[in-house]
C-alpha positions as CSV (number, residue, x, y, z in Angstrom):
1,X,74.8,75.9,102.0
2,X,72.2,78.3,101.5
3,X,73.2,81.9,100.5
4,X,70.3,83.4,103.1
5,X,70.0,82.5,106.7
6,X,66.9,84.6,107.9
7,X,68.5,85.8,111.1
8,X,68.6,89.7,109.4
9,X,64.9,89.8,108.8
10,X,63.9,91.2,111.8
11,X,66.7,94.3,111.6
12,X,69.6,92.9,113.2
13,X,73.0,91.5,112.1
14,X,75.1,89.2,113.7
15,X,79.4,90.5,114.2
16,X,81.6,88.0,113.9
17,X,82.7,87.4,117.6
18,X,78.7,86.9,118.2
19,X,77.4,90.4,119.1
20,X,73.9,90.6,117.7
21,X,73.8,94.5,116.8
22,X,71.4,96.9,114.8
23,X,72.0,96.9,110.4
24,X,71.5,100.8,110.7
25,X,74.9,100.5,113.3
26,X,77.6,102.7,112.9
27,X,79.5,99.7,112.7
28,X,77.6,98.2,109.9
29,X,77.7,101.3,108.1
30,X,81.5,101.4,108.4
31,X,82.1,97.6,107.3
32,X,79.5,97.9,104.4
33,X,80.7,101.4,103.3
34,X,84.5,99.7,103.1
35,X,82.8,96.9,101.1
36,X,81.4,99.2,98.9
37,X,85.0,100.8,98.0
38,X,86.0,97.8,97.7
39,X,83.8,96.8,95.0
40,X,84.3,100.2,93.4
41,X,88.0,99.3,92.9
42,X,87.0,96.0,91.0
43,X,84.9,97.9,88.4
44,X,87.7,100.4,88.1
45,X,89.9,97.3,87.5
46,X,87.2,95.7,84.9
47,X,87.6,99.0,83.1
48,X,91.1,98.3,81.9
49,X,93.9,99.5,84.0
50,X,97.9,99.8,83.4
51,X,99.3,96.6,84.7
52,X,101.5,98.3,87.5
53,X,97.8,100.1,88.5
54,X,96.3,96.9,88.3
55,X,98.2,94.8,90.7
56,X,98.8,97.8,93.7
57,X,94.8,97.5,93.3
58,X,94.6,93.5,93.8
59,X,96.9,94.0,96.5
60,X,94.2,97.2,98.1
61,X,91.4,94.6,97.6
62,X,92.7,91.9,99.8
63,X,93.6,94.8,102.4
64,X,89.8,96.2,102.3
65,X,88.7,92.4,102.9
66,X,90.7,92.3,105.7
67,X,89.8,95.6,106.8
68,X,85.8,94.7,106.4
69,X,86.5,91.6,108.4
70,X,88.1,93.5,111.3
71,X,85.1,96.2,111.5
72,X,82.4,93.2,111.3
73,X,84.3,91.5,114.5
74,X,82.9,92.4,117.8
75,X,85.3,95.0,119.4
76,X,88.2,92.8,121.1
77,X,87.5,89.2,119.6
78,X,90.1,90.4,116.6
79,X,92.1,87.6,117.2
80,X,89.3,85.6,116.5
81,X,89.9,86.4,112.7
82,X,93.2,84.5,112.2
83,X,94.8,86.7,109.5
84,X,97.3,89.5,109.5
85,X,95.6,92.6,110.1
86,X,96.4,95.7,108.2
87,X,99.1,97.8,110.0
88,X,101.9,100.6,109.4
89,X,103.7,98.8,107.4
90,X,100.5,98.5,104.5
91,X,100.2,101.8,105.5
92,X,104.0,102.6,104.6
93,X,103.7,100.2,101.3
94,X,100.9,102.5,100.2
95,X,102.9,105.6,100.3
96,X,105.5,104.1,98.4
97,X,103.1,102.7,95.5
98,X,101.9,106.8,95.9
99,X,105.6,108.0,95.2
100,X,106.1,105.4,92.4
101,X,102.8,106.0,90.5
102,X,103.8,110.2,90.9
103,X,106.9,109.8,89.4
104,X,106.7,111.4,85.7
105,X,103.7,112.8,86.1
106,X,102.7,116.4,85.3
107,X,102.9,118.6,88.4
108,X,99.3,119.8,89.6
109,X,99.1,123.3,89.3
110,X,95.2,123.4,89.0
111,X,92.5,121.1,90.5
112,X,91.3,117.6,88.4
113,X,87.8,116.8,87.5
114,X,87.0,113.3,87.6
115,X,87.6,112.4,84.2
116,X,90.1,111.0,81.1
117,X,89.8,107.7,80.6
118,X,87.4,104.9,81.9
119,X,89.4,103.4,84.0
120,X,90.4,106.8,85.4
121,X,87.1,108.1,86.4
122,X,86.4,104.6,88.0
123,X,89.4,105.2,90.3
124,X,87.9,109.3,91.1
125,X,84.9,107.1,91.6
126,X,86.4,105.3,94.5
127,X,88.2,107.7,96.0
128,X,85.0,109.6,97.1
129,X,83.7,105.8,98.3
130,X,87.2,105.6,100.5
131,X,86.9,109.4,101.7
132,X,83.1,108.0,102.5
133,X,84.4,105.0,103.8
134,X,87.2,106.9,106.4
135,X,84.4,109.3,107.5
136,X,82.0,106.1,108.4
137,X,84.7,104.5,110.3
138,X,85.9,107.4,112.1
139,X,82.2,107.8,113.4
140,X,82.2,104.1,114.5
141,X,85.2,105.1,116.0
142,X,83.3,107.0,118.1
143,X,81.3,104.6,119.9
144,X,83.0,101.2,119.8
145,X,86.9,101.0,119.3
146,X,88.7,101.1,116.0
147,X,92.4,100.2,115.5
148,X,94.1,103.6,114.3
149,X,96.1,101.5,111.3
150,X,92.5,101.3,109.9
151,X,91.6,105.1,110.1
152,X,95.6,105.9,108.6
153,X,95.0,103.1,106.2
154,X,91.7,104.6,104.9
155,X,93.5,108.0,104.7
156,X,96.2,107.1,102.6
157,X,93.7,105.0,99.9
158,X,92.2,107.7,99.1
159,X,95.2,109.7,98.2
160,X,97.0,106.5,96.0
161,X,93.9,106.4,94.1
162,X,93.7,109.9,93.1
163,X,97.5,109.5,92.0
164,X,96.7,106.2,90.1
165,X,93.5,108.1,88.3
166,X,96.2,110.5,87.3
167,X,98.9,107.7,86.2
168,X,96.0,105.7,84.4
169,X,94.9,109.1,82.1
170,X,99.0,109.8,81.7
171,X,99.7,105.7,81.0
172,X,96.9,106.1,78.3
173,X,98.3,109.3,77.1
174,X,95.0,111.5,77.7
175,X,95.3,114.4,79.8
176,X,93.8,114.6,83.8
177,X,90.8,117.2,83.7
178,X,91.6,120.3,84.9
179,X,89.3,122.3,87.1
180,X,88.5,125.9,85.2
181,X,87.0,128.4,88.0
182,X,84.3,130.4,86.2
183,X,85.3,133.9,85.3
């Protein structure tokens, strides 16, 4: 099977459901702005993660794919997709792999830089890609429906990779960045 099938030359991209629909989209944008965190992750992961890090983050990948999938479906041919979407409860297994990665860490009395380690700064990396990510699906959102689980989902990614960026600079015993105002 060949990799290219010409049918995007002219503009256009086909949804999976069979809506024929516009690569500059909001949709699009949303789907391929999800990909791109996604990707993100897996260099953060290539960097050389903790173990515990490492695996919550296989698990986030194979949500995001699932996630992509649901926003390259034409609205209301989900079912179509035959796999478990995300829901509350991934939303609710995030939060807890938030809690977990917190505990022992330093409290935040100052705002972190993206920094530390590798690893580290690959995670602040993609957490501005999934802040982009929520902010390109809420504006799909706007024009053609999107499952709130998604939206919540995208919400909470953000916030477990700032707290893993923190547990991978504590894990490797270097210190987060703090953010010094200028005096």
């Amino acid at each position: 099977m060949k990799i290219y099938t010409r049918t995007g030359d002219a503009g256009q991209t086909g949804l999976f459901g069979g809506a024929r629909v516009e690569k500059t989209d909001l949709r699009v944008e949303a789907y391929g702005t999800v990909d791109e965190a996604n990707a993100t992750i897996g260099a953060a992961r290539a960097a050389g993660l903790p173990p515990g890090v490492d695996a919550t983050l296989a698990e986030v990948q194979a949500d995001l794919f699932v996630v992509g999938a649901e926003l390259a479906t034409t609205p209301g041919r989900e079912a179509k997709l035959s796999m478990r979407l995300v829901s509350e409860q991934d939303v609710t297994r995030l939060e807890r792999a938030i809690d977990a990665a917190e505990e022992g860490l330093p409290p935040l009395t100052t705002f972190v830089l993206p920094g530390g380690t590798p690893g580290s700064a690959m995670l602040h990396v993609a957490r501005c890609v999934a802040r982009r990510a929520e902010r390109r699906v809420l504006a799909a959102s706007a024009s053609s429906p999107v499952r709130a689980d998604v939206l919540v989902y995208l919400t909470r990614l953000s916030d477990l990779l700032f707290v893993l960026a923190r547990r991978a600079n504590h894990d490797a015993g270097v210190a987060d960045v703090p953010w010094r105002p200028s005096t």
